[in-house]
PDB file of N, CA, C and O in Angstrom:
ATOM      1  N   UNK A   1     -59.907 147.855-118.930  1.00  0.00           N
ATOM      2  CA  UNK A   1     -60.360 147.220-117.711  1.00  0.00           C
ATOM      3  C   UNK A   1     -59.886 145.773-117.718  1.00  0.00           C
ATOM      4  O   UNK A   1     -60.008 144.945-118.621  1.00  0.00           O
ATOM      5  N   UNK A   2     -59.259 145.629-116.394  1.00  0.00           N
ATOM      6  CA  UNK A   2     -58.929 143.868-116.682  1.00  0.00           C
ATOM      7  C   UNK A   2     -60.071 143.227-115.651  1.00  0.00           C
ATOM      8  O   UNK A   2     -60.602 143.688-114.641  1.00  0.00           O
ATOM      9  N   UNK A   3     -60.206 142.017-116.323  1.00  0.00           N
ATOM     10  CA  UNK A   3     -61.386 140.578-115.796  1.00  0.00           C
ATOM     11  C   UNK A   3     -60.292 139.970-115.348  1.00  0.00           C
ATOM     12  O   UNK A   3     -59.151 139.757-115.757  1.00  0.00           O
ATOM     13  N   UNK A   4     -61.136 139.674-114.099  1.00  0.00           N
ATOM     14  CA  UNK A   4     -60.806 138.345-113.226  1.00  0.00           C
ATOM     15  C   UNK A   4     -61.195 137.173-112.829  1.00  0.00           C
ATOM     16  O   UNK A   4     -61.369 137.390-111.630  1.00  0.00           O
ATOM     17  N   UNK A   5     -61.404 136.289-112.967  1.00  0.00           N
ATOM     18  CA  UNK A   5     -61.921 135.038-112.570  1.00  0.00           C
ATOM     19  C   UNK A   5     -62.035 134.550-111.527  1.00  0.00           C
ATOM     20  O   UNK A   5     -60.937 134.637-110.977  1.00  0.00           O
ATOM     21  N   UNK A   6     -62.780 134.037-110.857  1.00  0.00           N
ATOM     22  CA  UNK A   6     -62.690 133.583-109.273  1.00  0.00           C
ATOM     23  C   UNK A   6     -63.734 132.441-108.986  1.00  0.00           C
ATOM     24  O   UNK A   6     -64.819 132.542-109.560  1.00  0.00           O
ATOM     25  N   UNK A   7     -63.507 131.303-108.111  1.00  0.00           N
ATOM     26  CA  UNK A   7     -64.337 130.338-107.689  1.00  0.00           C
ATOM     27  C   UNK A   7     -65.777 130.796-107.330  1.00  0.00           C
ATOM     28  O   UNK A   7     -66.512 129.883-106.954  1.00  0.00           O
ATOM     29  N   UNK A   8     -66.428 132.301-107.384  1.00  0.00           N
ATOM     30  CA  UNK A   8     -67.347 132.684-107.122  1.00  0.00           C
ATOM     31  C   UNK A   8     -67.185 133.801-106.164  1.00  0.00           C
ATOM     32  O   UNK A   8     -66.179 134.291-105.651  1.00  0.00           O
ATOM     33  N   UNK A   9     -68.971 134.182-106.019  1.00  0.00           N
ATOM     34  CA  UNK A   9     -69.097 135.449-105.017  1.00  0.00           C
ATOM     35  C   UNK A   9     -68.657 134.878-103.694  1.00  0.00           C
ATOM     36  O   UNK A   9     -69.073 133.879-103.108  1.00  0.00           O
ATOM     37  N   UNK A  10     -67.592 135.861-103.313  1.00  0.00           N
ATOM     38  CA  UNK A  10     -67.837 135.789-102.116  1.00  0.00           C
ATOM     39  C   UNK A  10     -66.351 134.848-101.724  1.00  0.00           C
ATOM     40  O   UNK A  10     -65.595 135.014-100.766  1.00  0.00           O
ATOM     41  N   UNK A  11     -66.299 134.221-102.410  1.00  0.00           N
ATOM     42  CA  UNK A  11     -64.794 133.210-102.299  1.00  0.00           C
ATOM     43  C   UNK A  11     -63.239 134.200-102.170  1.00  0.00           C
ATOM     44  O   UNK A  11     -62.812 135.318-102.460  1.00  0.00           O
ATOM     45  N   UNK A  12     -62.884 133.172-101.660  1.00  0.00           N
ATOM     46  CA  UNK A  12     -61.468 133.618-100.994  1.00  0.00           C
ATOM     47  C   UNK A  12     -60.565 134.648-101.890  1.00  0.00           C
ATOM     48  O   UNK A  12     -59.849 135.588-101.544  1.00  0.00           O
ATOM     49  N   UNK A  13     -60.914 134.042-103.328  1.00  0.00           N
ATOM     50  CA  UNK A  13     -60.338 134.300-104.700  1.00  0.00           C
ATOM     51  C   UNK A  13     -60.803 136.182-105.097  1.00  0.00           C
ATOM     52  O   UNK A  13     -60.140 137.207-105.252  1.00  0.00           O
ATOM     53  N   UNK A  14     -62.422 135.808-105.133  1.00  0.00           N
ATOM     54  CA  UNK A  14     -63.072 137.037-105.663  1.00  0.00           C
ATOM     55  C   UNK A  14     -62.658 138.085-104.244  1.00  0.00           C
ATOM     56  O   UNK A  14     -62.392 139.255-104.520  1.00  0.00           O
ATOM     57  N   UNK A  15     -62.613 137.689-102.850  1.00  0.00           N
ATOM     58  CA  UNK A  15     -61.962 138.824-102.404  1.00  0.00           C
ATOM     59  C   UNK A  15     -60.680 139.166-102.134  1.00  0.00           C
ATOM     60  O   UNK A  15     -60.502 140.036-101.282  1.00  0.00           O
ATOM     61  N   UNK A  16     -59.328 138.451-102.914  1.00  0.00           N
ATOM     62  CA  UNK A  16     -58.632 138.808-102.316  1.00  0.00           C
ATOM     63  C   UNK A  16     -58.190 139.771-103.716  1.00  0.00           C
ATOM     64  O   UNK A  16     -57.493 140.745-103.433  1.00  0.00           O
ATOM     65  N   UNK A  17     -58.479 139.615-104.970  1.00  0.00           N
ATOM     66  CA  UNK A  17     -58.884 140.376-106.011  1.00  0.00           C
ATOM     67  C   UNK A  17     -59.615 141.663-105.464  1.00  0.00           C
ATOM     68  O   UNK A  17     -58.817 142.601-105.440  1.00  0.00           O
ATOM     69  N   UNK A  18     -60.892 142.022-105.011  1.00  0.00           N
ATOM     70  CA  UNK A  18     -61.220 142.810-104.366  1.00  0.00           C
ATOM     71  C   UNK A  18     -60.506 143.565-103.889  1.00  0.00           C
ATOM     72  O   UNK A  18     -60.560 144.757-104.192  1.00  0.00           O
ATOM     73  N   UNK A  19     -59.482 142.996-102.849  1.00  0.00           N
ATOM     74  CA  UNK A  19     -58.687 143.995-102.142  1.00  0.00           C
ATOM     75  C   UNK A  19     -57.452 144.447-102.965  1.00  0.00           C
ATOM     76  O   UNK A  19     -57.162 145.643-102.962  1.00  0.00           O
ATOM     77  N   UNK A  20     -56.713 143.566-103.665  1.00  0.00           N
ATOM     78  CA  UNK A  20     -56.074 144.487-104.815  1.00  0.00           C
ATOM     79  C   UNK A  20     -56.121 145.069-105.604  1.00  0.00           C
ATOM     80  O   UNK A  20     -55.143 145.481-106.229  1.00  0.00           O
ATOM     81  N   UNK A  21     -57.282 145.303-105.843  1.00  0.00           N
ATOM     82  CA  UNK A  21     -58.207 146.185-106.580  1.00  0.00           C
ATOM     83  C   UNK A  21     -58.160 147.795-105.970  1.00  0.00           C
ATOM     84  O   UNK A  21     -57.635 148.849-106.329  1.00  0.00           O
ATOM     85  N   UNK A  22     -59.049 147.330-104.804  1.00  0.00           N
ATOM     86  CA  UNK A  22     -58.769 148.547-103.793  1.00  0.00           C
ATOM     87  C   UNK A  22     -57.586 149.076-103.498  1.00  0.00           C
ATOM     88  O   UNK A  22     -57.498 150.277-103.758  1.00  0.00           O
ATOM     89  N   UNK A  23     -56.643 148.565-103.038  1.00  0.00           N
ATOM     90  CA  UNK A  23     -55.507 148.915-102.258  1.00  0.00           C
ATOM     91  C   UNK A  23     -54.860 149.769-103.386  1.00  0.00           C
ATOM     92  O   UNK A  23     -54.258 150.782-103.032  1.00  0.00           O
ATOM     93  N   UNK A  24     -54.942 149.364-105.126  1.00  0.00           N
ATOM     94  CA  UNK A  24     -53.966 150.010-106.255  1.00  0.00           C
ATOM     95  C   UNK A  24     -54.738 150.683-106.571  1.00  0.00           C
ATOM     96  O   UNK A  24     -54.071 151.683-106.838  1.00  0.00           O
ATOM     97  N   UNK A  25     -55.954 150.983-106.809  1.00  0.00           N
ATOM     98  CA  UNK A  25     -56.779 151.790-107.682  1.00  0.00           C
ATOM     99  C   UNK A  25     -56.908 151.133-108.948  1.00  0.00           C
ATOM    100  O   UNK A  25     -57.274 151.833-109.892  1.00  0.00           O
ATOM    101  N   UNK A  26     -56.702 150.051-109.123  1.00  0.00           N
ATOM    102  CA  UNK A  26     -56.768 149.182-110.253  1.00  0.00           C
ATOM    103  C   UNK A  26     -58.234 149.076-110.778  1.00  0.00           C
ATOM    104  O   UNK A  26     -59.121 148.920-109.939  1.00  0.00           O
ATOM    105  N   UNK A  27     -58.550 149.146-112.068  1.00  0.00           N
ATOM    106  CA  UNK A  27     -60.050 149.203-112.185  1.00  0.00           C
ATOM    107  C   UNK A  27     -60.054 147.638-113.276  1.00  0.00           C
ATOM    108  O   UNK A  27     -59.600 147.319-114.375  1.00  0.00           O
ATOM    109  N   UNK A  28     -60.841 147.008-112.197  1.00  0.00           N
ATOM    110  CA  UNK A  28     -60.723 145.673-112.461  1.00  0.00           C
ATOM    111  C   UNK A  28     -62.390 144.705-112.345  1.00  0.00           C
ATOM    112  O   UNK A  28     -63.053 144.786-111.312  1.00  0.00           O
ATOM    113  N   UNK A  29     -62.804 143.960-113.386  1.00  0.00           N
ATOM    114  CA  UNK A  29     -64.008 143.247-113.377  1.00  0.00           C
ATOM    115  C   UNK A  29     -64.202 141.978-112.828  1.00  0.00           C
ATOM    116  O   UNK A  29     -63.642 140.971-113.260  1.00  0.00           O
ATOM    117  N   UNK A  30     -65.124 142.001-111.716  1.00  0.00           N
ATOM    118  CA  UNK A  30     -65.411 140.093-111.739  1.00  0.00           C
ATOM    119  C   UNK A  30     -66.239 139.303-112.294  1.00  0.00           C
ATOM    120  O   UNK A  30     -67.433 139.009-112.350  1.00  0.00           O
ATOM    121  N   UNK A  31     -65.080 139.014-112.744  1.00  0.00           N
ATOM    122  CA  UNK A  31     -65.953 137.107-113.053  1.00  0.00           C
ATOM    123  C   UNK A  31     -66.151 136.027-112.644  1.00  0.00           C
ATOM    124  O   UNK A  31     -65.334 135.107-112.607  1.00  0.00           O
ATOM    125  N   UNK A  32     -67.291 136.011-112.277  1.00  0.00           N
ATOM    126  CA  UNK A  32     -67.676 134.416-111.062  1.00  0.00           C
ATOM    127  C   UNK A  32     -68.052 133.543-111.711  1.00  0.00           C
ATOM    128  O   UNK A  32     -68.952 133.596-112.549  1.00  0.00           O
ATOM    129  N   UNK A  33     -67.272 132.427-111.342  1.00  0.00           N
ATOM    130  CA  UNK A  33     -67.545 130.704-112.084  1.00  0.00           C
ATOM    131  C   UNK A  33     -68.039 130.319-110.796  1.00  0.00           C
ATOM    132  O   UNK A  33     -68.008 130.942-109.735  1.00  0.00           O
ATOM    133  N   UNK A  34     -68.643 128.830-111.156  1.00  0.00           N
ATOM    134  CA  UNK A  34     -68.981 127.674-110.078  1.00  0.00           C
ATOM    135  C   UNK A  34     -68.135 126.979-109.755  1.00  0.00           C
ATOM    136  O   UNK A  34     -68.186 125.753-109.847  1.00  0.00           O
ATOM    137  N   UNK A  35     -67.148 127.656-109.293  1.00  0.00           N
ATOM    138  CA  UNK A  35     -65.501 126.568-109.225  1.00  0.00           C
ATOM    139  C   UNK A  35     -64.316 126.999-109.482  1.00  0.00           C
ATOM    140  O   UNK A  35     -64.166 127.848-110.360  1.00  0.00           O
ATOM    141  N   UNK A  36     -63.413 126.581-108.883  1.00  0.00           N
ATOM    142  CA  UNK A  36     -61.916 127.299-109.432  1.00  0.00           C
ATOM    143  C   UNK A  36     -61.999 126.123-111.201  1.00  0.00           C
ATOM    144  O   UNK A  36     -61.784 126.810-112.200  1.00  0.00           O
ATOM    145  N   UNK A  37     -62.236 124.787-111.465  1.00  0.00           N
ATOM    146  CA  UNK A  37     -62.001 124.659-112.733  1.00  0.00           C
ATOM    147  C   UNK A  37     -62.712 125.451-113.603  1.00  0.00           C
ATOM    148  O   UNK A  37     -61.986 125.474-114.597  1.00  0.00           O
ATOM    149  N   UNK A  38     -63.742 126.152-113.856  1.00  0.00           N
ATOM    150  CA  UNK A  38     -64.082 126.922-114.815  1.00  0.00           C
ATOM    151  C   UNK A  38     -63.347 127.850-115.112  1.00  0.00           C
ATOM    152  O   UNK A  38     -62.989 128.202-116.236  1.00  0.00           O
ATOM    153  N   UNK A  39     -63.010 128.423-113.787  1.00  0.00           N
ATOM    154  CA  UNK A  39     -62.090 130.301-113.584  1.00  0.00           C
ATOM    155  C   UNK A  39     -60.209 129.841-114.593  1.00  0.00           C
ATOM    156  O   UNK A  39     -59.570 130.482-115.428  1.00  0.00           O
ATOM    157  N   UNK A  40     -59.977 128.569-113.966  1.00  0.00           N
ATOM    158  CA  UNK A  40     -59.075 127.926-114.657  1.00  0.00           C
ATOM    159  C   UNK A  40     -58.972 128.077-116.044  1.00  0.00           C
ATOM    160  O   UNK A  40     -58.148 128.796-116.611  1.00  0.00           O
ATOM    161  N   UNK A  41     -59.765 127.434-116.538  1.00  0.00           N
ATOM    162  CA  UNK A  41     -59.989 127.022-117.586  1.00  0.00           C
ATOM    163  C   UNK A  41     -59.903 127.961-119.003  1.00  0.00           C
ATOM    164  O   UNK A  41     -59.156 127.780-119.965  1.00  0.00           O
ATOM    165  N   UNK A  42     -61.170 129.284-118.755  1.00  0.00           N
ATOM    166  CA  UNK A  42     -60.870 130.393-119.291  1.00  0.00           C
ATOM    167  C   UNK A  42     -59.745 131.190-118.985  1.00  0.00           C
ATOM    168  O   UNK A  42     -59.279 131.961-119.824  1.00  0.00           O
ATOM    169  N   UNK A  43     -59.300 131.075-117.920  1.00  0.00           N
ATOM    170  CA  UNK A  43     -57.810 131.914-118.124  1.00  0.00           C
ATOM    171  C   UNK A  43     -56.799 131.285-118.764  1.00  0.00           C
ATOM    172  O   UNK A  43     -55.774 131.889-119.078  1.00  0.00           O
ATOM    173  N   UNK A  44     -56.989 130.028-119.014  1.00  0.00           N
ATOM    174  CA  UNK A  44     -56.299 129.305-120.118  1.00  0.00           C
ATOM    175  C   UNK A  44     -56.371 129.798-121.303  1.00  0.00           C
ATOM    176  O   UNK A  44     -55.390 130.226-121.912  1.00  0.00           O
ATOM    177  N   UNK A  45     -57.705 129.784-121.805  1.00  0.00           N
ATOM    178  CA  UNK A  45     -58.279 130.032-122.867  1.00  0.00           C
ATOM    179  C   UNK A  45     -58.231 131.604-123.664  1.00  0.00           C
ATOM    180  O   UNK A  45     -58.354 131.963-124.835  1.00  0.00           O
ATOM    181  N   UNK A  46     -57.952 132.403-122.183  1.00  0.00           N
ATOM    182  CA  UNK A  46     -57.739 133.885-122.423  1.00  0.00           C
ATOM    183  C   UNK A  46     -59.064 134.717-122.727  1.00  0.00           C
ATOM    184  O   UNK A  46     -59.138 135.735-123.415  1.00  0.00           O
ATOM    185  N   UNK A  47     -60.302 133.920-121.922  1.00  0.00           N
ATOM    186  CA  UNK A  47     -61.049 134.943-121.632  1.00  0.00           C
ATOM    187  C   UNK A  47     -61.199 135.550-120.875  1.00  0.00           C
ATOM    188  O   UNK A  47     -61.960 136.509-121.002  1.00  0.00           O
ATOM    189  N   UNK A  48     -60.507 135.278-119.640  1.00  0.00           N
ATOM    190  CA  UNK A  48     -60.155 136.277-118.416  1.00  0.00           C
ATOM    191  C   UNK A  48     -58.482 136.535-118.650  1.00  0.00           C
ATOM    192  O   UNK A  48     -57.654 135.881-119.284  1.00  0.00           O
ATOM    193  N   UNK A  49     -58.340 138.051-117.681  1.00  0.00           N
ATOM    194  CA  UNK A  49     -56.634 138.369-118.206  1.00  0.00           C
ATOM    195  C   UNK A  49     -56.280 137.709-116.888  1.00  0.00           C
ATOM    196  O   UNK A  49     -55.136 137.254-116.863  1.00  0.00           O
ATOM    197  N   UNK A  50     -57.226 137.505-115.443  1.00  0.00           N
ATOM    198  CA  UNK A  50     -55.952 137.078-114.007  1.00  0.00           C
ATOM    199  C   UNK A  50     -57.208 136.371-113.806  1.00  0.00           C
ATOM    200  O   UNK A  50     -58.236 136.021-114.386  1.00  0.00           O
ATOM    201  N   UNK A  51     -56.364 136.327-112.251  1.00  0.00           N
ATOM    202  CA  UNK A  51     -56.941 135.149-111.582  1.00  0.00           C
ATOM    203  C   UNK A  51     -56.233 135.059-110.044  1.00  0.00           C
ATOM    204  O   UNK A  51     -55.004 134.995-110.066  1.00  0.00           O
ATOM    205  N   UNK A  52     -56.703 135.051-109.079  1.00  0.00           N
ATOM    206  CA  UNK A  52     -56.276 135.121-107.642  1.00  0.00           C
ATOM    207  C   UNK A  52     -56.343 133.594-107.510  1.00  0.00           C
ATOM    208  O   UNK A  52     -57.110 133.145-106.659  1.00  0.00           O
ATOM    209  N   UNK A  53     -55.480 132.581-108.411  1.00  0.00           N
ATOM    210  CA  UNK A  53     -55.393 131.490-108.043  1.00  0.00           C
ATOM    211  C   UNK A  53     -55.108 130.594-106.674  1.00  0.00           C
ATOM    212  O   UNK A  53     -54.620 131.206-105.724  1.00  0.00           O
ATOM    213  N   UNK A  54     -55.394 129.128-106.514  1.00  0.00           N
ATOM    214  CA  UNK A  54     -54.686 128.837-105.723  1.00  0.00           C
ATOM    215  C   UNK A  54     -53.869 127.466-105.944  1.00  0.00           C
ATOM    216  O   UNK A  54     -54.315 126.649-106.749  1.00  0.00           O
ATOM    217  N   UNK A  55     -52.551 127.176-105.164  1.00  0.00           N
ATOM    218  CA  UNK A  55     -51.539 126.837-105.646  1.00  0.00           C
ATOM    219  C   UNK A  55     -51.920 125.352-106.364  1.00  0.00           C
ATOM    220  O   UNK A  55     -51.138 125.013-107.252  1.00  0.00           O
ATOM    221  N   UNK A  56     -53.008 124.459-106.082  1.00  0.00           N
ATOM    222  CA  UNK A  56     -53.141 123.304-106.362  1.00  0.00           C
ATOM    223  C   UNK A  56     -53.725 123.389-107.916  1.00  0.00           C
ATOM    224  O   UNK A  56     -53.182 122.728-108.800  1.00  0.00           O
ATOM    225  N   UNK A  57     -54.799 124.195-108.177  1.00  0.00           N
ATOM    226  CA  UNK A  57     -55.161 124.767-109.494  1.00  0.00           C
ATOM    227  C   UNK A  57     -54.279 124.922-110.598  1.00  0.00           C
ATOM    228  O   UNK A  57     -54.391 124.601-111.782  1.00  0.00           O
ATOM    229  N   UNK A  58     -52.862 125.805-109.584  1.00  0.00           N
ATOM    230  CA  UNK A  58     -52.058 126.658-111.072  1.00  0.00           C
ATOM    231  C   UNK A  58     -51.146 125.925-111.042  1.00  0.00           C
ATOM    232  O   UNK A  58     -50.521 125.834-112.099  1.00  0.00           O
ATOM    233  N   UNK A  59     -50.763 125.262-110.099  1.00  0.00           N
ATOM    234  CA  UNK A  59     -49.311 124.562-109.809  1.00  0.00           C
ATOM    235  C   UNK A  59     -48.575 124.021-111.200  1.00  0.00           C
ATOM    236  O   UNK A  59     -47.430 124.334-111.527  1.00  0.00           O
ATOM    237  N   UNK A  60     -49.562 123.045-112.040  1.00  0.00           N
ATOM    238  CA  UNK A  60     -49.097 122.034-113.325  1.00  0.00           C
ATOM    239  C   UNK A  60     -49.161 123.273-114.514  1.00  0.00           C
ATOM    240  O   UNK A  60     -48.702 123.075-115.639  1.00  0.00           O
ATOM    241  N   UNK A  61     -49.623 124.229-114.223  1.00  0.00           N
ATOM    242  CA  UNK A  61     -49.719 125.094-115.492  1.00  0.00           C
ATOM    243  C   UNK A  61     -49.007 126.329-115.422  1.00  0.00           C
ATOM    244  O   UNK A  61     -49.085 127.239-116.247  1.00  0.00           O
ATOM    245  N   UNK A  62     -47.872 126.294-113.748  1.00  0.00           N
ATOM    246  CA  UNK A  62     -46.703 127.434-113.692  1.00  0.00           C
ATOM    247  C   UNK A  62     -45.744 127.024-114.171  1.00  0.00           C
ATOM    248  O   UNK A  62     -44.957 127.780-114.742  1.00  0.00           O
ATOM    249  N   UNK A  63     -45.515 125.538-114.061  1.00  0.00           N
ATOM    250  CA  UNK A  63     -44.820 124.206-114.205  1.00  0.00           C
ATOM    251  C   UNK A  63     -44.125 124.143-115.829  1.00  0.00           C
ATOM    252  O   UNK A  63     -42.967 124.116-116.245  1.00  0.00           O
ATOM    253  N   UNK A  64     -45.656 124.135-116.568  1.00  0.00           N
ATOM    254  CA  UNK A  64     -45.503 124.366-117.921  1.00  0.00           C
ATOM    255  C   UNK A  64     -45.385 125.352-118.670  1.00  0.00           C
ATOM    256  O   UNK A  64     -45.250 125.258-119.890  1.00  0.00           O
ATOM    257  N   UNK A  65     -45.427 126.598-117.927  1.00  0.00           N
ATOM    258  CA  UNK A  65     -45.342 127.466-118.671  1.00  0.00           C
ATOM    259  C   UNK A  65     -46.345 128.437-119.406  1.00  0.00           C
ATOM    260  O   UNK A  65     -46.003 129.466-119.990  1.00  0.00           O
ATOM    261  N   UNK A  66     -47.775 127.908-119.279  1.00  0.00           N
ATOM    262  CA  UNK A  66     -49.415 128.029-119.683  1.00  0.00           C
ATOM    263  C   UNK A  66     -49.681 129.089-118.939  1.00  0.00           C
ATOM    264  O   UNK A  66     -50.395 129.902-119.525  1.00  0.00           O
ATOM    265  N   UNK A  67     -49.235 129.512-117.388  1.00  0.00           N
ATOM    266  CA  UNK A  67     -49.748 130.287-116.990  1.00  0.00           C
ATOM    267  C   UNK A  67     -48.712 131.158-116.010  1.00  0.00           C
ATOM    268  O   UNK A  67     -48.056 130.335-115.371  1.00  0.00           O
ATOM    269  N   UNK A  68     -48.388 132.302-115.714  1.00  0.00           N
ATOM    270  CA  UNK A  68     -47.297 133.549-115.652  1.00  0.00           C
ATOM    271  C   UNK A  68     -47.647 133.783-113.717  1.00  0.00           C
ATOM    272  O   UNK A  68     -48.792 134.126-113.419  1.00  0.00           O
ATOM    273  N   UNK A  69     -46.792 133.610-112.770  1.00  0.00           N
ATOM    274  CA  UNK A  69     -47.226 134.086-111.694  1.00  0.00           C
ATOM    275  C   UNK A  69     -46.777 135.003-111.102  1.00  0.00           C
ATOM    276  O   UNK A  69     -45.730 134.916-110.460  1.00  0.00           O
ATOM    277  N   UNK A  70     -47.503 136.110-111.199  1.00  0.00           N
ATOM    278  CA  UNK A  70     -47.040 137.677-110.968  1.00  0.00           C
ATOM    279  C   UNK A  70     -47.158 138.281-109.260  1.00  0.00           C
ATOM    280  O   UNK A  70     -46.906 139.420-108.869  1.00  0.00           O
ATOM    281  N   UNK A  71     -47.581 137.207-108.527  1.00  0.00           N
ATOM    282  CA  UNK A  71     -46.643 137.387-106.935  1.00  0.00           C
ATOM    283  C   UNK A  71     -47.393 136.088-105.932  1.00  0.00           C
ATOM    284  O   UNK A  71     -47.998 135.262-106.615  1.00  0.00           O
ATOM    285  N   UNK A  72     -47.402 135.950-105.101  1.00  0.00           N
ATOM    286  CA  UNK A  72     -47.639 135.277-103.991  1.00  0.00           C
ATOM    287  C   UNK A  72     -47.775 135.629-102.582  1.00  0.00           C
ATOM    288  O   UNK A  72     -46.896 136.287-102.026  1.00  0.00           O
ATOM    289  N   UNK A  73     -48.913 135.197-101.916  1.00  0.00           N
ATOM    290  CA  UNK A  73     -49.318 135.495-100.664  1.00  0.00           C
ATOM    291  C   UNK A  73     -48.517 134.869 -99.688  1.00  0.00           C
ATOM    292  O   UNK A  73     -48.682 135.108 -98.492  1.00  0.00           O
ATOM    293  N   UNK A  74     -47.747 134.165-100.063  1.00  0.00           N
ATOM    294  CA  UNK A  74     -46.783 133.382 -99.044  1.00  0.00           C
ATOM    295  C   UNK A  74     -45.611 134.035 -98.478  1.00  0.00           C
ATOM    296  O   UNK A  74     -45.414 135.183 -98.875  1.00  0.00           O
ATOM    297  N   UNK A  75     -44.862 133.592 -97.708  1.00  0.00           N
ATOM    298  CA  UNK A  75     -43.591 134.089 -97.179  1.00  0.00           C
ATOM    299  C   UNK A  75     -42.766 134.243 -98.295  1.00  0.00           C
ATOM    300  O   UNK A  75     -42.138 135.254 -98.611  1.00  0.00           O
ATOM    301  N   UNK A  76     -42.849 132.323 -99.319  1.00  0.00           N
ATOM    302  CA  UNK A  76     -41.821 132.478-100.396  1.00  0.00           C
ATOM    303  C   UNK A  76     -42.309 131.444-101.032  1.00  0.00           C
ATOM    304  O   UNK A  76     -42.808 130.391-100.637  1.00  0.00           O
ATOM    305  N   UNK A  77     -42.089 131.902-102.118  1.00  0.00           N
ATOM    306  CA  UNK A  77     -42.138 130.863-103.675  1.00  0.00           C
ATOM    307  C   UNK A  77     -42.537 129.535-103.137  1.00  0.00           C
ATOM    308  O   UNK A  77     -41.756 129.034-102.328  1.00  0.00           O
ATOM    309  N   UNK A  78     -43.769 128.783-103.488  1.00  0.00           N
ATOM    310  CA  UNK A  78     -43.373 127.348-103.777  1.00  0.00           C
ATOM    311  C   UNK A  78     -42.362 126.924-105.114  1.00  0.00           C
ATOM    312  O   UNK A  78     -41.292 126.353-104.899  1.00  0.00           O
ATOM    313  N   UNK A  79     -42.655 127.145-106.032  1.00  0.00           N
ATOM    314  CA  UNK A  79     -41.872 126.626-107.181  1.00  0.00           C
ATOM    315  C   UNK A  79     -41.196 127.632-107.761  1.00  0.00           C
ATOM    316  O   UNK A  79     -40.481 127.413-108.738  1.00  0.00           O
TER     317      UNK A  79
END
């Protein structure tokens, strides 16, 4: 089962996880912080495996290399 991290219930994060969840059949856990820095933080740390980030959060840590970005809601790539 993979954990996910998200700014909380109900946040933009925890549902858009939700729906990729749904849409693949992916069997996937949430984890709600008080904030995108907590959800951050442990996925640093590698107590969560993802994270429905957003770009201001992950930006310095796609940058460096700390953290892997496996697609985007956008038209196209920021970085």
């Amino acid at each position: 089962m993979l954990h996910y991290a998200s700014s909380g219930n109900g946040s933009s994060q925890h549902l858009m996880a939700a729906l990729l969840a749904s849409m693949t059949g992916m069997q996937m856990r949430h984890v709600p912080y008080r904030g995108s820095a907590g959800a951050t933080q442990d996925l640093l740390a590698g107590i969560v495996e993802s994270s429905v980030a957003g770009v201001p959060n992950a930006i310095s840590h796609l940058a460096t290399g700390r953290l892997r970005a496996l697609g985007v809601t956008t038209a196209y790539r920021i970085i």
